[in-house]
Every structure is written in C-alpha cells, then in structure tokens.
Legacy VTK file of the C-alpha trace (Angstrom):
# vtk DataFile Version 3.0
C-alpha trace
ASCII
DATASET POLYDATA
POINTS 158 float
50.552 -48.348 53.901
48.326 -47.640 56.785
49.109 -44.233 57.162
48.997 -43.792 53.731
45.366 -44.807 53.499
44.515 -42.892 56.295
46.012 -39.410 54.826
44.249 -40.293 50.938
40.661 -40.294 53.342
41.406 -37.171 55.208
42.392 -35.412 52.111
39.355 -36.935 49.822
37.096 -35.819 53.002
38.610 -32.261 53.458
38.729 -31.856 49.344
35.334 -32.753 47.455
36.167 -33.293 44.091
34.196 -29.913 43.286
36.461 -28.047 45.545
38.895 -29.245 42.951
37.699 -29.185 39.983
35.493 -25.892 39.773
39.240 -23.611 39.851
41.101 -25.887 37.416
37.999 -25.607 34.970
37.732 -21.674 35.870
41.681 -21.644 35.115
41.612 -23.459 31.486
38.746 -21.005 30.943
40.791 -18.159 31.568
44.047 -19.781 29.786
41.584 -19.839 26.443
40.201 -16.153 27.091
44.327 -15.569 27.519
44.842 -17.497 24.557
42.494 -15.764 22.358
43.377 -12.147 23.508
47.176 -12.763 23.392
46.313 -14.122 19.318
44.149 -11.272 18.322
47.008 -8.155 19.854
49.479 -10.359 18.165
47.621 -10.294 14.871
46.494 -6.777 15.374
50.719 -5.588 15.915
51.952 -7.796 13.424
49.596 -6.315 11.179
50.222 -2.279 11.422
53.413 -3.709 11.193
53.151 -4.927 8.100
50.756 -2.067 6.523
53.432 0.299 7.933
56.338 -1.435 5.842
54.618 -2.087 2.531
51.372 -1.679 1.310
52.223 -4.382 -1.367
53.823 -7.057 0.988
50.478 -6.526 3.520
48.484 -8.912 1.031
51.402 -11.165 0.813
51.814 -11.545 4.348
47.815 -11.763 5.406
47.823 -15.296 4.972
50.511 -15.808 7.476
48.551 -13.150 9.887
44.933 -15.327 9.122
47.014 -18.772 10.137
48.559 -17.546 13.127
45.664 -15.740 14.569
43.266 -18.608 13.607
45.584 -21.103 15.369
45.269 -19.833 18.633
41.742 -19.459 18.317
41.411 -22.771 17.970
43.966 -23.434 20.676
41.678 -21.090 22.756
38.846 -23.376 22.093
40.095 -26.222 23.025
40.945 -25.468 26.614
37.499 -23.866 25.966
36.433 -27.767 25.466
38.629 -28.630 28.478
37.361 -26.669 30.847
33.448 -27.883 30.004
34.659 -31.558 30.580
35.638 -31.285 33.605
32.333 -29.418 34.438
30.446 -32.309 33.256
32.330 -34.743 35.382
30.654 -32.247 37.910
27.371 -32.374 36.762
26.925 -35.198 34.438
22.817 -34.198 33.606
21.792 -34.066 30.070
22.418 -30.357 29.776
25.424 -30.220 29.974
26.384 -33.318 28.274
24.498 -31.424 25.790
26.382 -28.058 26.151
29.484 -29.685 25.786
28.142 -31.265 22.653
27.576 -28.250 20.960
30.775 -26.368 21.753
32.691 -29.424 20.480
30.893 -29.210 17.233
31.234 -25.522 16.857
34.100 -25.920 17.316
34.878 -28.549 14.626
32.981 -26.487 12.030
34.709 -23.719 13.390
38.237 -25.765 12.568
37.153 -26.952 8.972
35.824 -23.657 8.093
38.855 -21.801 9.020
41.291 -24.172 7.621
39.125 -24.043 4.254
39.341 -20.755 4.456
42.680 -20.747 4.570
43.430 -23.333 1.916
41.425 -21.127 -0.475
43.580 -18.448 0.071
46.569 -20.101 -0.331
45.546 -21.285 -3.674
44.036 -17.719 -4.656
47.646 -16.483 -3.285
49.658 -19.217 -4.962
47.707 -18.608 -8.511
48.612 -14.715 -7.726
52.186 -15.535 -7.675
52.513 -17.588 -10.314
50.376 -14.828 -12.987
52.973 -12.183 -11.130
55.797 -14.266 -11.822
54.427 -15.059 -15.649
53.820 -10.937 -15.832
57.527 -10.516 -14.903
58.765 -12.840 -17.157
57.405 -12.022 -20.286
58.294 -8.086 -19.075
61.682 -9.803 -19.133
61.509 -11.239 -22.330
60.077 -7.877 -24.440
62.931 -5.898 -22.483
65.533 -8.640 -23.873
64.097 -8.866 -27.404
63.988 -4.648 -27.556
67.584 -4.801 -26.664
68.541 -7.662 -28.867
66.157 -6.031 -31.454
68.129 -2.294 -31.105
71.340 -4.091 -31.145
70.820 -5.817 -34.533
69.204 -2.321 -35.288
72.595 -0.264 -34.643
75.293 -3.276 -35.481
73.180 -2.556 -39.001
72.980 0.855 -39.262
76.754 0.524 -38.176
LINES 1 159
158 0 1 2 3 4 5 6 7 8 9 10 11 12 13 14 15 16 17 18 19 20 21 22 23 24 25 26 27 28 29 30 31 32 33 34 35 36 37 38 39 40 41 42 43 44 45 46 47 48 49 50 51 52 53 54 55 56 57 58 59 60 61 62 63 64 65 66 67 68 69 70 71 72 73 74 75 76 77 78 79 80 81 82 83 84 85 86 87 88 89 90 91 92 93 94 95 96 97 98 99 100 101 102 103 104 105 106 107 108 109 110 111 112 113 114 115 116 117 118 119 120 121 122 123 124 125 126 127 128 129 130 131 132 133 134 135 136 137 138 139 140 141 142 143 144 145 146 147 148 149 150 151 152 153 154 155 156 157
C-alpha cells in the first residue's frame, strides 16, 4: 500500500495533468478531422459511383449518401466537443467555458437542421415513390384495358 502511494506521487509529480491531457485532446481533435475527411471521400466515391451506374437511381440513392455523410459529421463533432472538454478542465476561465458553449450549440442546431433536412427529403422522396408507383399503375391498367379492349375487339370481329 505504501509503495503504492509512493509510485501514484512520483507519477502525479513527473506527469502534470496538462502533460496529459493537451495530446489526448490534440488526438480526439484529429480523430474528428479523420472522421470528417474519411465521411466526405466516402460520400464523394459512393457518389461517382452511383452517377456512373444510373443517372435515375443517383436521386434515389442521395438520401442514403446525405445520411451517411451527415452522420459522421456529426460523429466528427462530437469528438470535436470532446476534445474542448478536456481543454476546459485545463483552463476552466470563462472563455472557454464559453467556447465550449458555443460549439455544443452549433452543434445541436447543426444536428436538428441536418436531421430536418433529412426528414424532408425522405418525405419529398417517399411522396415521389408513391406518384411513380400510382404513374405505373394506371400505365398498367390502360395497357390491360387496350388488350382486354382489342380482345373483345377481334373475338367480335371473329
């Protein structure tokens, strides 16, 4: 127990906190920069994918692009968020209980906005699919009553 006590000291005397904290905070930082880059290339090759497929499924599948890429913003921004915390245990002044503040609130605007966003769309896209669908079924129906109507035509002309 002794020794134990005596190793904790030496290693809180030889390690400030700062020491510690300053690369874990630089690391989330990167992580979210990673994060964020990783989401847009993703987005950006997933896309010419698309557009190099089928013009017509590109629309379809932009929602799907918007969500992913969006996520990881947001998953960017929150070790974003992480990475200020601990900065603030640092320095706990007014600033920068202020800065994080503000980043925290960007980003939950930033969250609702998006995932508005992308509710919209899914209704504009589900609304799309639905008058598509209707199109295609009453196509279906005039082909069916032309045949019916040039069957009854020939079994009477027969």
């Amino acid at each position: 127990m002794l020794i134990n006590n005596l190793i904790q000291q030496t290693l809180v005397d030889k390690l400030p906190i700062s020491q510690i904290i300053e690369p874990i905070s630089l690391a989330l930082e990167l992580v979210g920069v990673a994060i964020i880059v990783y989401g847009a290339l993703v987005s950006i090759a997933f896309l010419i994918q698309v557009e190099s497929r089928n013009r017509k499924q590109a629309g379809l599948n932009q929602h799907s692009i918007k969500q992913q890429f969006t996520s990881r913003i947001l998953t960017g921004l929150e070790f974003f968020i992480a990475a200020d915390v601990l900065k603030t245990i640092l320095n706990p002044t007014l600033q920068s209980l202020t800065i994080v503040g503000v980043i925290v609130a960007i980003r939950a605007a930033l969250a609702f906005l998006l995932n508005r966003e992308l509710r919209d769309e899914e209704k504009l896209r589900a609304a799309s699919q639905r008058s598509l669908a209707a199109a295609e079924g009453s196509g279906i129906a005039e082909n069916e009553s032309r045949e019916h109507g040039d069957t009854r035509f020939s079994a009477e002309s027969a």
